[in-house]
Backbone as JSON Lines, residues from 0, in Angstrom:
{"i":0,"aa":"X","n":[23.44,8.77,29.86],"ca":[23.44,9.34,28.51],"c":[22.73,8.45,27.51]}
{"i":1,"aa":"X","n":[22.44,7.01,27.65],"ca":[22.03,6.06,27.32],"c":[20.07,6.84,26.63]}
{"i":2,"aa":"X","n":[19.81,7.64,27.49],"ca":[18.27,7.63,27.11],"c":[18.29,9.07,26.13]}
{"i":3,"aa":"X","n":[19.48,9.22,25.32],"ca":[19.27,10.15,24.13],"c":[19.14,9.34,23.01]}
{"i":4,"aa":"X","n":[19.12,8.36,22.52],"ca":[19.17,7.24,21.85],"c":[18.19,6.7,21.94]}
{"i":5,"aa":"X","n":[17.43,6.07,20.71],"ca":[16.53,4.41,21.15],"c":[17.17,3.37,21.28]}
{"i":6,"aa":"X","n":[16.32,2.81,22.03],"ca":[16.85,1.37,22.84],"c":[16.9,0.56,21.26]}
{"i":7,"aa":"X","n":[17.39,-0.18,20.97],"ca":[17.43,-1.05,19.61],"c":[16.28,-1.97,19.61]}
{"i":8,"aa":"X","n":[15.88,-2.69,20.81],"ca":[14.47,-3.33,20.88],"c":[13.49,-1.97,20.68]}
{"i":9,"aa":"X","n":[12.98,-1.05,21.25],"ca":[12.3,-0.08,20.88],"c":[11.88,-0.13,19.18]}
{"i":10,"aa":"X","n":[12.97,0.31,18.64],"ca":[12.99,0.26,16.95],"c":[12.81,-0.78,16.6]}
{"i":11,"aa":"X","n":[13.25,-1.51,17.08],"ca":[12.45,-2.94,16.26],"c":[11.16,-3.07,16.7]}
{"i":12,"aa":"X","n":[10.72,-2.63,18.22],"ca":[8.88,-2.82,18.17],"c":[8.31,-2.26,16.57]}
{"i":13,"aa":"X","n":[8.8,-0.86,16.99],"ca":[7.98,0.15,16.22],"c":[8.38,-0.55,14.75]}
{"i":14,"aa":"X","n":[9.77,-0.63,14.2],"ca":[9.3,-1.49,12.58],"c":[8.91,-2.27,12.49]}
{"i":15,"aa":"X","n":[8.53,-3.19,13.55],"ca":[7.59,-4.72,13.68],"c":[6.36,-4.14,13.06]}
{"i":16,"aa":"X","n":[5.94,-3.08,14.21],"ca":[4.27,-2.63,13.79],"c":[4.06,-2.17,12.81]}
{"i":17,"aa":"X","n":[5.0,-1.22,12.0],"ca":[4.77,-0.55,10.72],"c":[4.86,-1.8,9.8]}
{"i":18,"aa":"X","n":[5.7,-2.91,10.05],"ca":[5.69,-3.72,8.65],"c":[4.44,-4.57,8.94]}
{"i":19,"aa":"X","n":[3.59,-5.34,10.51],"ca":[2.73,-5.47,10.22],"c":[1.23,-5.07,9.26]}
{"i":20,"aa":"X","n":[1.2,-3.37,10.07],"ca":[0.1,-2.62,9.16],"c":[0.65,-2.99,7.67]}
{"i":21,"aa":"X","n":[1.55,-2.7,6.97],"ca":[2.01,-2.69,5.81],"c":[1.74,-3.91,5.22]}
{"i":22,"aa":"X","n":[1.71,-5.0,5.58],"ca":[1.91,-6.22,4.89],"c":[0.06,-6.56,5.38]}
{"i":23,"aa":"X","n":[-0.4,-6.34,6.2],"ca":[-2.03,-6.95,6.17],"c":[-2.65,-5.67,5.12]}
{"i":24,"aa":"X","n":[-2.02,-4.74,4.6],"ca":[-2.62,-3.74,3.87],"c":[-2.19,-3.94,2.18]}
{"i":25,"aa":"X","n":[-1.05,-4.44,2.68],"ca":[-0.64,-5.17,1.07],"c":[-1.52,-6.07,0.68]}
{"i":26,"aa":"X","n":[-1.56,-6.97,1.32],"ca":[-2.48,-8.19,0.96],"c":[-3.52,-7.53,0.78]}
{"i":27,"aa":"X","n":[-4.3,-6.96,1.19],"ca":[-5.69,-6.72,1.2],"c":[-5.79,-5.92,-0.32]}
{"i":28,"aa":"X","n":[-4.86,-5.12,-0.74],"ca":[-4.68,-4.39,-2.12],"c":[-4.63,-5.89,-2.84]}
{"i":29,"aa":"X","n":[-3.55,-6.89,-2.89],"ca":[-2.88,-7.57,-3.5],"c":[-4.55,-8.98,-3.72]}
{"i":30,"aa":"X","n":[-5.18,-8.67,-2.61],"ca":[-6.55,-9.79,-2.92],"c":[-7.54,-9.1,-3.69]}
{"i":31,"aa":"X","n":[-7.54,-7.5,-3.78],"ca":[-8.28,-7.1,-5.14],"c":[-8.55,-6.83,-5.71]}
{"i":32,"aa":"X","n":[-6.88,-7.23,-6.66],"ca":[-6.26,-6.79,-7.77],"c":[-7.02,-8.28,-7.75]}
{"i":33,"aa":"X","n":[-6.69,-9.17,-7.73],"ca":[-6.98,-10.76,-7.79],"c":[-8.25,-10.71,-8.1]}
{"i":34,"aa":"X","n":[-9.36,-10.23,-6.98],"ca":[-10.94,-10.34,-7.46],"c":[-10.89,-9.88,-8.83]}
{"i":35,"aa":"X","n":[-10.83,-8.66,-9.39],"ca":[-10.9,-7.72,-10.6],"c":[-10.43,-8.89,-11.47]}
{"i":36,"aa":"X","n":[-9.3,-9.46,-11.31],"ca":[-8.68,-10.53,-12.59],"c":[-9.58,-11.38,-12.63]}
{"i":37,"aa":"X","n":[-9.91,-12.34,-12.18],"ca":[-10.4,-13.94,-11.8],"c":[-12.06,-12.89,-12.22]}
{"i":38,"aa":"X","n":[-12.59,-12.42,-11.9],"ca":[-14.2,-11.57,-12.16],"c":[-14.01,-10.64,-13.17]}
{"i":39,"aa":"X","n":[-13.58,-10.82,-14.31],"ca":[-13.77,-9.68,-15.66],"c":[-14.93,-9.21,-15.76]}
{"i":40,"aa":"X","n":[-16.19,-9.7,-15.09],"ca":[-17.36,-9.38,-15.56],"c":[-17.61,-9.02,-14.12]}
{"i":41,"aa":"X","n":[-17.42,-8.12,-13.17],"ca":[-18.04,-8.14,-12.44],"c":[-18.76,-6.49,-12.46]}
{"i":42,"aa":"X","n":[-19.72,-6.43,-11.9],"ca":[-20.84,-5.71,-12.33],"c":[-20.31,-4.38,-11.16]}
{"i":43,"aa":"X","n":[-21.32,-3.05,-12.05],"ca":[-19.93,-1.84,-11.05],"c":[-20.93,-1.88,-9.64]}
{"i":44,"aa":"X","n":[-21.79,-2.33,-9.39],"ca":[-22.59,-2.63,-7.72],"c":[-21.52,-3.32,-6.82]}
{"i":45,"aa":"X","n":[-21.14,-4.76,-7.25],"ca":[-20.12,-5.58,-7.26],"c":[-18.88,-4.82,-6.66]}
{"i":46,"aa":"X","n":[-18.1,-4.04,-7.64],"ca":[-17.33,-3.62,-7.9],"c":[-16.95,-2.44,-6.58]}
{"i":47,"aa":"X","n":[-17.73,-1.6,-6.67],"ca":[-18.49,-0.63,-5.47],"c":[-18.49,-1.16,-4.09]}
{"i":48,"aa":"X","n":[-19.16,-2.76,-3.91],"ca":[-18.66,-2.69,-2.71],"c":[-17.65,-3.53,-2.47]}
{"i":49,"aa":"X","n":[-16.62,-4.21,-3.47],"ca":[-15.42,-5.13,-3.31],"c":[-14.65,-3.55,-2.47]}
{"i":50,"aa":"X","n":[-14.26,-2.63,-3.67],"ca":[-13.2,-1.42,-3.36],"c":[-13.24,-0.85,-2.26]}
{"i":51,"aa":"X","n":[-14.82,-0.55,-1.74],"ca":[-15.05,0.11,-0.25],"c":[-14.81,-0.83,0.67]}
{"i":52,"aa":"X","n":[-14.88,-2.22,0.72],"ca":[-14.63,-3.17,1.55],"c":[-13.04,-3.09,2.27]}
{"i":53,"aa":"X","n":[-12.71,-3.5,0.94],"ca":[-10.54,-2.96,0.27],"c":[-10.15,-1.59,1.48]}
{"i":54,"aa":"X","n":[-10.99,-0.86,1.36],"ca":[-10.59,0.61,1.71],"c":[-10.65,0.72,3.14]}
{"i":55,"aa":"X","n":[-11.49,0.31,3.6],"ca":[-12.33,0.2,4.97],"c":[-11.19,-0.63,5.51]}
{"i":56,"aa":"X","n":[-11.15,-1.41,5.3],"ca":[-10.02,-2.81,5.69],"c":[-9.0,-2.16,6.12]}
{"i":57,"aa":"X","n":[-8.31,-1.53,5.32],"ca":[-7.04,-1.12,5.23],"c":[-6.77,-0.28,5.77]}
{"i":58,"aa":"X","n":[-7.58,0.49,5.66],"ca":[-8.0,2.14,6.46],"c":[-7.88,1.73,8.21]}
{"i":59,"aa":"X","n":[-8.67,0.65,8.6],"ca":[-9.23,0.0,10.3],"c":[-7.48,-0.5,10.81]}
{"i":60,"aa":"X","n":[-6.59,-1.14,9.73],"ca":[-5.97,-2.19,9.81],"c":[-4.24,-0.92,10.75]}
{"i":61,"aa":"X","n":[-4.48,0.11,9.57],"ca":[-3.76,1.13,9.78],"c":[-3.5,1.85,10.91]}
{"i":62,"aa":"X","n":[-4.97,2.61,11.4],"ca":[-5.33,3.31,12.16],"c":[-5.23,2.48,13.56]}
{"i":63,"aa":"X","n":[-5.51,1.55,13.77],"ca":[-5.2,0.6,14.84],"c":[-3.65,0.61,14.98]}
{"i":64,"aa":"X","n":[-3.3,0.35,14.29],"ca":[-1.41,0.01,14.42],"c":[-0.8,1.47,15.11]}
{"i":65,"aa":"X","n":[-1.68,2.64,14.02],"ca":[-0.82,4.15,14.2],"c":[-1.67,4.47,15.97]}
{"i":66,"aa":"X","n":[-2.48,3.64,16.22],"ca":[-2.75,4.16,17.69],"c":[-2.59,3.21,18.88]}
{"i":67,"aa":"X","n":[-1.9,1.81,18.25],"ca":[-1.5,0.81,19.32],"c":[-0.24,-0.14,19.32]}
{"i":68,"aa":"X","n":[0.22,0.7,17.87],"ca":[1.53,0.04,17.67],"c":[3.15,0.64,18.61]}
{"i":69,"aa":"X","n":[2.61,1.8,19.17],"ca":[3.99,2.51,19.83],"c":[4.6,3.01,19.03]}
{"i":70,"aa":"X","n":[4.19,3.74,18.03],"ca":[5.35,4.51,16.88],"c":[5.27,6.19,16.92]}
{"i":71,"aa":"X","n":[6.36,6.46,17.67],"ca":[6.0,8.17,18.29],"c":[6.63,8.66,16.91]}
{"i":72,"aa":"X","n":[7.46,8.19,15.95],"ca":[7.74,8.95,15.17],"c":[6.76,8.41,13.85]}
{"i":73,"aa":"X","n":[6.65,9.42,13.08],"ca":[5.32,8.74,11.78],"c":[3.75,8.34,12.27]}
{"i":74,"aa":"X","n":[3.78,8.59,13.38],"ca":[2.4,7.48,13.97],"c":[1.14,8.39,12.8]}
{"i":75,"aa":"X","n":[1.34,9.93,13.03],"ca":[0.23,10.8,12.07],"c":[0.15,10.57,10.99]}
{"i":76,"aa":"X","n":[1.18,10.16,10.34],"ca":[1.22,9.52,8.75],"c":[0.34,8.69,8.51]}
{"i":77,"aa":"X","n":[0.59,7.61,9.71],"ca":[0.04,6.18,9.28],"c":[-1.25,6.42,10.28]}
{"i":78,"aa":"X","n":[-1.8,7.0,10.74],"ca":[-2.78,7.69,11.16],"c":[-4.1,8.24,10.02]}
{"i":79,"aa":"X","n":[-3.18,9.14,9.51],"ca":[-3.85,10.3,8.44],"c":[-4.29,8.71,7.41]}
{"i":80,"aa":"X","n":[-3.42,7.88,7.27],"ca":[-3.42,7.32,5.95],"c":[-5.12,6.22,6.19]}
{"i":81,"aa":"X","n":[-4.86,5.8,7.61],"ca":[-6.03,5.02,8.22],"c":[-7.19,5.62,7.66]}
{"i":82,"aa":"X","n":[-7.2,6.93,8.38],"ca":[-8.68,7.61,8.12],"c":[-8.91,7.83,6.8]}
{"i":83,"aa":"X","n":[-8.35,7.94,5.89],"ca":[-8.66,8.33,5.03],"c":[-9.06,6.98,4.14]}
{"i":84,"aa":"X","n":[-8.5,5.74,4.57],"ca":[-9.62,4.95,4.17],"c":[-10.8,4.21,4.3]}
{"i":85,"aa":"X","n":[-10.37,4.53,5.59],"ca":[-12.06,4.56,6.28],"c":[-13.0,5.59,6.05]}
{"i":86,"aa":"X","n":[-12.42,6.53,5.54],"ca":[-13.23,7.42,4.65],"c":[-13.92,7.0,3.61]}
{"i":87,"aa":"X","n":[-13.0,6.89,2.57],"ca":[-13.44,6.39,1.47],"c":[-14.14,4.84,1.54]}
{"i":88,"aa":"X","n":[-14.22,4.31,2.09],"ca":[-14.76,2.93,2.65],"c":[-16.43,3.49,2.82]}
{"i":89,"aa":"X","n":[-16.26,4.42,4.17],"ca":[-18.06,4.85,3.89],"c":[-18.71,5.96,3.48]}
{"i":90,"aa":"X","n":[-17.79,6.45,2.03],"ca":[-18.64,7.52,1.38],"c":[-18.66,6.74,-0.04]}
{"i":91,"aa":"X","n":[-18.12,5.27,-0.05],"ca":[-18.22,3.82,-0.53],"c":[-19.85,3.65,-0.52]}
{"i":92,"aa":"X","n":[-19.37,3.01,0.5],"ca":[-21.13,2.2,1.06],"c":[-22.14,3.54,1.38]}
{"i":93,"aa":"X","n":[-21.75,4.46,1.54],"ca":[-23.46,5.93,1.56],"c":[-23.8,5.51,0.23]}
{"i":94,"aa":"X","n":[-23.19,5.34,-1.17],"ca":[-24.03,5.29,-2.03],"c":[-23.14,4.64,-3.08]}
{"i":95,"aa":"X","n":[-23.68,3.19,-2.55],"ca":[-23.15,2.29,-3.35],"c":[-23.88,2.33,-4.93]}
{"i":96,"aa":"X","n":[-25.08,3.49,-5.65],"ca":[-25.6,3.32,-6.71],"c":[-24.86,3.88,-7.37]}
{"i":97,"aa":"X","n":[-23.97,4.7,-7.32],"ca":[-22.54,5.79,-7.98],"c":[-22.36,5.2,-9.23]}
{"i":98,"aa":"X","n":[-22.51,6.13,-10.02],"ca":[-22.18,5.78,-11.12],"c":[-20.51,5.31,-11.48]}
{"i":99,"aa":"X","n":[-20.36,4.94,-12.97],"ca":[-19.07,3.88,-12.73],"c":[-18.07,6.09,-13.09]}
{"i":100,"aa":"X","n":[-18.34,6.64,-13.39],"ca":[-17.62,8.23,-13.44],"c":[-17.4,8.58,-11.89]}
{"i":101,"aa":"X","n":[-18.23,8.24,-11.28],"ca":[-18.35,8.69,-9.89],"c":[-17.12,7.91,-9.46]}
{"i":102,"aa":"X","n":[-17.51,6.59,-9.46],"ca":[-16.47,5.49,-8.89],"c":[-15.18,6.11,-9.12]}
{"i":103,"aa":"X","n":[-14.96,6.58,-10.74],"ca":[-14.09,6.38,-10.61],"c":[-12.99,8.01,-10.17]}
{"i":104,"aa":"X","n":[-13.86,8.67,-10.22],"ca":[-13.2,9.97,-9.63],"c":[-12.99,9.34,-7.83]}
{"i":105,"aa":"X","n":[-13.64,9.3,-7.09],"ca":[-13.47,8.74,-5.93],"c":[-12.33,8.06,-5.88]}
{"i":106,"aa":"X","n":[-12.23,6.99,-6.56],"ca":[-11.05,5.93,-6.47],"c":[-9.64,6.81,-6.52]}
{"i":107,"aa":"X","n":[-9.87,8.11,-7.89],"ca":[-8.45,8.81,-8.23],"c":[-8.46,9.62,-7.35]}
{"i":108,"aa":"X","n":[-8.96,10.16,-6.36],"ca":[-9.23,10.89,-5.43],"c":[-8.51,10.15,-4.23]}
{"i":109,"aa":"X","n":[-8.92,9.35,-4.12],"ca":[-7.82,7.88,-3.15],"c":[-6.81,7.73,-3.38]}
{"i":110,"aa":"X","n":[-6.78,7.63,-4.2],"ca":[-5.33,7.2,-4.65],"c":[-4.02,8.39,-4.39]}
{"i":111,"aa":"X","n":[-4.74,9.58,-4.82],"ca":[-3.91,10.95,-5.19],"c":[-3.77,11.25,-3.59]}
{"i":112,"aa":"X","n":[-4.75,11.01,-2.51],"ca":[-4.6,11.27,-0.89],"c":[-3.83,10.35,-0.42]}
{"i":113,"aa":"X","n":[-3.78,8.64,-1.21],"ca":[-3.1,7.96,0.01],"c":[-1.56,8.2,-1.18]}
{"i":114,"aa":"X","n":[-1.41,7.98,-1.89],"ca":[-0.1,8.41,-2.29],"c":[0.99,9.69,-1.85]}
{"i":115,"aa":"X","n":[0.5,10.77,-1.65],"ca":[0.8,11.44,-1.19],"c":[1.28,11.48,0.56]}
{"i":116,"aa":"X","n":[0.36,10.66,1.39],"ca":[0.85,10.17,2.66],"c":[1.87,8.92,2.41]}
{"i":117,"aa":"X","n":[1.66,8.04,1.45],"ca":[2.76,7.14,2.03],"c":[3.78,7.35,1.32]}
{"i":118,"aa":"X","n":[3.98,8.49,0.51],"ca":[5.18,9.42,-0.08],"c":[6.05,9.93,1.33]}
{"i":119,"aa":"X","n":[5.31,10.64,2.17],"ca":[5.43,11.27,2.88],"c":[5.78,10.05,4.57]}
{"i":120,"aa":"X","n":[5.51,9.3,4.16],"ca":[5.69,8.07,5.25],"c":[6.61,7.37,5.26]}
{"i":121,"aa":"X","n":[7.5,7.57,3.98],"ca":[8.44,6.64,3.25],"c":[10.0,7.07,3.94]}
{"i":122,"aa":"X","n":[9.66,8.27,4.33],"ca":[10.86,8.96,4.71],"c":[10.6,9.14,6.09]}
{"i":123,"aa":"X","n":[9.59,8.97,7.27],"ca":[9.61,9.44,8.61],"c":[9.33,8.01,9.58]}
{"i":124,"aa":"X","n":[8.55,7.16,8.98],"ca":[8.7,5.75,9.41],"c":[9.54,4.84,9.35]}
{"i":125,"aa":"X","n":[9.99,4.38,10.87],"ca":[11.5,3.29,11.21],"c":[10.79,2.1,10.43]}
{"i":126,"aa":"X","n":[11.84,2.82,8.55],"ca":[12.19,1.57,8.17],"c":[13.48,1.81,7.65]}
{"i":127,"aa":"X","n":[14.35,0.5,7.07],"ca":[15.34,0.69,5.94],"c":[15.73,1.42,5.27]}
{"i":128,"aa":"X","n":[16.4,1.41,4.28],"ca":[16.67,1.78,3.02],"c":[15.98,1.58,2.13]}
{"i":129,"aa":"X","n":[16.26,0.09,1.82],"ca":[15.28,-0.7,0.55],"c":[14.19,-0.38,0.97]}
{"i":130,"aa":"X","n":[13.49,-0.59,2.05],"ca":[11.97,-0.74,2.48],"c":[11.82,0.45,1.92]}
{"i":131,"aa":"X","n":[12.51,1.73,2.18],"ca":[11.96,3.4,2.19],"c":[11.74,3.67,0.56]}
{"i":132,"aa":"X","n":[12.53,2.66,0.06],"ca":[12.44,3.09,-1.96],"c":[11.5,1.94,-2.16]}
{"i":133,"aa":"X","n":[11.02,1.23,-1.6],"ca":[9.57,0.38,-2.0],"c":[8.55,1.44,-1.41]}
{"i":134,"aa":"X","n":[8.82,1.96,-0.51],"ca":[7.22,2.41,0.1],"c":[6.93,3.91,-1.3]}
{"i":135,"aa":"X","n":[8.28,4.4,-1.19],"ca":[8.08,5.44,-2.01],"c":[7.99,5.1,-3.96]}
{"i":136,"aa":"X","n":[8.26,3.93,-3.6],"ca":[7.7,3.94,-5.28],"c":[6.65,3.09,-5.16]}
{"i":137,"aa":"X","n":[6.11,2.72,-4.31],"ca":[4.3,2.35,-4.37],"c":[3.53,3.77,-3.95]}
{"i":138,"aa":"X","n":[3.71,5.04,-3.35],"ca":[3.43,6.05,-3.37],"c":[3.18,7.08,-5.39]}
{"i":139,"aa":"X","n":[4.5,6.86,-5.48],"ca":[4.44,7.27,-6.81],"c":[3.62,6.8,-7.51]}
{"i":140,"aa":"X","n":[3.4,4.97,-7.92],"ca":[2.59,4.7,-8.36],"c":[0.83,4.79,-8.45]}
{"i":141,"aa":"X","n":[0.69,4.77,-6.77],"ca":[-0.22,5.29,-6.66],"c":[-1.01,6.62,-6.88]}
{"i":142,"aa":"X","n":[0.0,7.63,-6.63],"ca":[-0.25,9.05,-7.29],"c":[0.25,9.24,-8.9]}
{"i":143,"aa":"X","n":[0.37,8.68,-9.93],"ca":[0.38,8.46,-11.39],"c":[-1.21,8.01,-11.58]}
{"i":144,"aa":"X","n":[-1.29,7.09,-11.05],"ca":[-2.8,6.04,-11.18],"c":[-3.74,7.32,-11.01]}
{"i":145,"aa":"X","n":[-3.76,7.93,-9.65],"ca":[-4.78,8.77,-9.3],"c":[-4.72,9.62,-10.31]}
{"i":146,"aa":"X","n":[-3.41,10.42,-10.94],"ca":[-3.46,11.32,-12.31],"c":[-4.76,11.09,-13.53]}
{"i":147,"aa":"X","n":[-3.89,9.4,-14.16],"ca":[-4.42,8.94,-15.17],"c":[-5.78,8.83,-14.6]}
{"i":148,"aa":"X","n":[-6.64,8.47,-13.73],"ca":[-7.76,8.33,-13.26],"c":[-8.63,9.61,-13.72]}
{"i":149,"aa":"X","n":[-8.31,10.46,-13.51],"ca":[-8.67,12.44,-13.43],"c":[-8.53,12.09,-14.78]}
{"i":150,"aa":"X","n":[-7.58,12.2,-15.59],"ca":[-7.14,12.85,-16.44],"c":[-8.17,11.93,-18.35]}
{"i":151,"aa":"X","n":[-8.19,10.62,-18.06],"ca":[-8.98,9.86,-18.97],"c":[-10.26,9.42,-18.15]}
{"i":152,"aa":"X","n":[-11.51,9.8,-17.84],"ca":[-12.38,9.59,-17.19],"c":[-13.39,8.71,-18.11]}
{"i":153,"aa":"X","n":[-13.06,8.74,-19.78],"ca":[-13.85,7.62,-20.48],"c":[-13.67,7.08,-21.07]}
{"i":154,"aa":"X","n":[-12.65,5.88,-20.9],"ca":[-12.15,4.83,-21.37],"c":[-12.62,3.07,-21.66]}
{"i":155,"aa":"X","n":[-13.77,3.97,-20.82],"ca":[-14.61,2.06,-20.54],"c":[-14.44,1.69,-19.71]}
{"i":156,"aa":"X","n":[-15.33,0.56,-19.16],"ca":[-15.57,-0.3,-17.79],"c":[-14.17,-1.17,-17.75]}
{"i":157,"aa":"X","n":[-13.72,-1.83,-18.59],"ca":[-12.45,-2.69,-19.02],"c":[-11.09,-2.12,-19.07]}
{"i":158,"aa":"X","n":[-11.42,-1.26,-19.51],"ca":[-9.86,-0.31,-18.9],"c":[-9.89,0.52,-17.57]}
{"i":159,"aa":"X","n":[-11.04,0.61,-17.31],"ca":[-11.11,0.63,-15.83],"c":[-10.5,-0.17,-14.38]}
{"i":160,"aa":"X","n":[-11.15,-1.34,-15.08],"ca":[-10.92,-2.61,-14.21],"c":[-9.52,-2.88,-14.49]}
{"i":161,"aa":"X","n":[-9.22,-2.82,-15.48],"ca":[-7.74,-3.21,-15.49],"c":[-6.4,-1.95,-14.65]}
{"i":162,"aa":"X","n":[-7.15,-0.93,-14.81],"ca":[-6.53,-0.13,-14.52],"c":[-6.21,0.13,-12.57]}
{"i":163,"aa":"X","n":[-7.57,-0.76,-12.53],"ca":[-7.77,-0.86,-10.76],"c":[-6.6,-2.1,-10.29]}
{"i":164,"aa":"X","n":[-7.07,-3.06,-11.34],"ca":[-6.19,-4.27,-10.99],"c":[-4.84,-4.07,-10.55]}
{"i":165,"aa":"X","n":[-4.14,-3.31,-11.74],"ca":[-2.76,-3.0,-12.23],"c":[-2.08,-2.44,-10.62]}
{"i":166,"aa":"X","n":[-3.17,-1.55,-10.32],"ca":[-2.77,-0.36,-9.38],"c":[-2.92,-0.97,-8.53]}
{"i":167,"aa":"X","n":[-3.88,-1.7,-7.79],"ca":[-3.86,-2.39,-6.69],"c":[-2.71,-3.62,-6.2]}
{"i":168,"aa":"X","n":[-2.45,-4.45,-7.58],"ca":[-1.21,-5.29,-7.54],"c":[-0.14,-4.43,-7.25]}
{"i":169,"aa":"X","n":[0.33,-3.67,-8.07],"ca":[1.88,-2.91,-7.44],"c":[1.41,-2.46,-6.02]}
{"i":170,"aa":"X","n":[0.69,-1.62,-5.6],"ca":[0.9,-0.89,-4.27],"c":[1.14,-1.99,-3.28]}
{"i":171,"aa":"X","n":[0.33,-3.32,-3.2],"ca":[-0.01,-4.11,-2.63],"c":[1.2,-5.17,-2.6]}
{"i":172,"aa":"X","n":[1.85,-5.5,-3.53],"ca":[3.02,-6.14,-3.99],"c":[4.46,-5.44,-3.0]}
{"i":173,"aa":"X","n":[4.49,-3.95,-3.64],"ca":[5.26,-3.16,-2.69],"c":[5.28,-3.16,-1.27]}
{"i":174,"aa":"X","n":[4.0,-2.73,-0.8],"ca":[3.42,-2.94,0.74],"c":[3.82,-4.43,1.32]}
{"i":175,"aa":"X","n":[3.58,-5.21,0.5],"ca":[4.37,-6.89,1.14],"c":[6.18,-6.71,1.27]}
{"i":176,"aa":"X","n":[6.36,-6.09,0.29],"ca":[8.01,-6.0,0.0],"c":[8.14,-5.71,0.99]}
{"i":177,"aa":"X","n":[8.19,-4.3,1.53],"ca":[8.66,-3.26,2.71],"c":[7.94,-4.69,4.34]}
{"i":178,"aa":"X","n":[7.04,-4.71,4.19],"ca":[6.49,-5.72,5.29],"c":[7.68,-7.08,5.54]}
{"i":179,"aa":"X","n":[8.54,-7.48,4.35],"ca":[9.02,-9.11,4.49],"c":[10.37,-8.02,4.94]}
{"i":180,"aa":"X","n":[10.53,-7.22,4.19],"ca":[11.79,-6.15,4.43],"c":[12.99,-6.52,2.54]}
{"i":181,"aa":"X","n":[12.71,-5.1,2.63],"ca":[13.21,-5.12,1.3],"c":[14.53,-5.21,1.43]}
{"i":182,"aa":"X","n":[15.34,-4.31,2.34],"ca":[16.69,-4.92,2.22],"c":[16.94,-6.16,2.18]}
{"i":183,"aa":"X","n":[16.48,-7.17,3.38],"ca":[16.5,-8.45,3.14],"c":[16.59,-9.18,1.59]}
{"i":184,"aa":"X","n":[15.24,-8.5,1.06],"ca":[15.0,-9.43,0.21],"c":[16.53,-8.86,-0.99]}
{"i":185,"aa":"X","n":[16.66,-7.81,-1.08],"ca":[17.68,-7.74,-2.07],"c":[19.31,-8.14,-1.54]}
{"i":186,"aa":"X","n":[19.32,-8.05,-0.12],"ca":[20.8,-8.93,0.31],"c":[20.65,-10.22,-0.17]}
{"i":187,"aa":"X","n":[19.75,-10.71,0.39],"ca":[19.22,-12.56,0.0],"c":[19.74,-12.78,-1.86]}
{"i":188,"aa":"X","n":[18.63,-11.9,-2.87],"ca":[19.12,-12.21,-4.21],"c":[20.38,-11.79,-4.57]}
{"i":189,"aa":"X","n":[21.48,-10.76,-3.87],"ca":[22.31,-10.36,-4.3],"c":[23.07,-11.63,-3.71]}
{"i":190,"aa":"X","n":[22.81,-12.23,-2.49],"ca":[23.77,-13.01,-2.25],"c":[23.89,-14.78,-3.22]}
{"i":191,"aa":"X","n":[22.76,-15.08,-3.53],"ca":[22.54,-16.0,-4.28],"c":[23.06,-15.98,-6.01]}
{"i":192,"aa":"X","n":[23.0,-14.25,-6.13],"ca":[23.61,-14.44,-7.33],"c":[25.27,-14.23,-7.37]}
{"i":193,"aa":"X","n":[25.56,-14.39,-6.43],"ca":[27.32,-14.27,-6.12],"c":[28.21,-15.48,-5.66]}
{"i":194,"aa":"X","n":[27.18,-16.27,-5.23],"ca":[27.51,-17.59,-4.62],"c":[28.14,-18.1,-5.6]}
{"i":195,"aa":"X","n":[27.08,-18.75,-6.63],"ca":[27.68,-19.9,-8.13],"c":[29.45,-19.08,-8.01]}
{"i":196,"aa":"X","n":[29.29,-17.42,-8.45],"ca":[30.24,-16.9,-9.05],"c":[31.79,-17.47,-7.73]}
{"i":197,"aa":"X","n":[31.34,-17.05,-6.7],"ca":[33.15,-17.29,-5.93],"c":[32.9,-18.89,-6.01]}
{"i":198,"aa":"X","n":[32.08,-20.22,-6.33],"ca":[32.41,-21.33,-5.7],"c":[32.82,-21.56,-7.28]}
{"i":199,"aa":"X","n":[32.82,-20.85,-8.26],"ca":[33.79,-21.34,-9.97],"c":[34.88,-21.07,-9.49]}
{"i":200,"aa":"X","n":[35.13,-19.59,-8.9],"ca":[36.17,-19.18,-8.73],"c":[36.98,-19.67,-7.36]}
{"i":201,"aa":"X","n":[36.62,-20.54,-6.7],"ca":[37.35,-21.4,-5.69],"c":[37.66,-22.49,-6.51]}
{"i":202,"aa":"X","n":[37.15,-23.1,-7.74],"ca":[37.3,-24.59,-8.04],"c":[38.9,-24.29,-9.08]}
């Protein structure tokens, strides 16, 4: 009766692999939000191929995991989510002369596709609790971003960039969370802030 159940090593492969993809995909958001800060001036050629680089990365990093990580449940999620930035990665580089309107419909166009999958990933991929309300509120964020993207298309190069930054730090920030494991991390601070309190209340 044993094989109606997963084996408990099983589930831990498969959230090993999902928090790997997750955390080399965080970082890769989380390094350029960083370029955009540290380069205020960087030129939208520049710019064009930092994001498709970003995309491509993340997109390869994904799609590998959802086809060699062993995850029979979610694998299409994190599948769908791959391709689609390897999509946007080389309709990136076909024409890196895109204007910065172009860029930036593309980008909200990204954003509004991968939000929507890792909305949708948040709830079918072996993770947590905590992990499942990080993945899904870096989803949200990401599909707000893609809104405001559509919705103010001429705001300037500078609220642009900032606006890339902003968005790339949270998703990327989140994506590390769920990767280190968010329950963890909030047992860990809940437990540190309870400690001081029972060792007054032992003295």
């Amino acid at each position: 009766m044993t094989g109606s159940f997963p084996q408990p090593e099983l589930v831990e492969r498969q959230s090993t692999s999902v928090r790997w993809a997750l955390g080399l995909s965080g970082a890769l958001a989380v390094a350029l939000g960083i370029v955009i800060i540290v380069w205020p001036g960087i030129s939208l050629f520049s710019l064009v191929i930092v994001f498709g680089a970003s995309a491509l990365a993340r997109g390869v990093v994904q799609l590998a995991v959802a086809i060699r990580g062993g995850i029979p449940r979610g694998r299409g999620w994190l599948a769908f989510s791959g391709l689609a930035g390897i999509a946007e990665g080389v309709i990136v580089f076909l024409d890196t002369g895109m204007s910065a309107l172009a860029l930036l419909y593309v980008i909200g166009a990204y954003a509004l596709v991968l939000g929507g999958i890792a909305f949708g990933s948040a709830f079918v991929l072996p993770l947590a609790g905590g992990d499942r309300l990080l993945l899904a509120f870096s989803a949200l964020a990401s599909i707000l971003f893609g809104i405001v993207m559509f919705a103010e298309p001429g705001n300037g190069a500078l609220v642009l960039l900032a606006l890339i930054a902003a968005y790339s730090l949270i998703v990327g920030v989140s994506e590390l969370g769920v990767a280190i494991g968010g329950d963890r991390l909030f047992a860990s601070a809940a437990k540190r802030a309870l400690t001081p309190a029972k060792a007054q209340t032992s003295q």
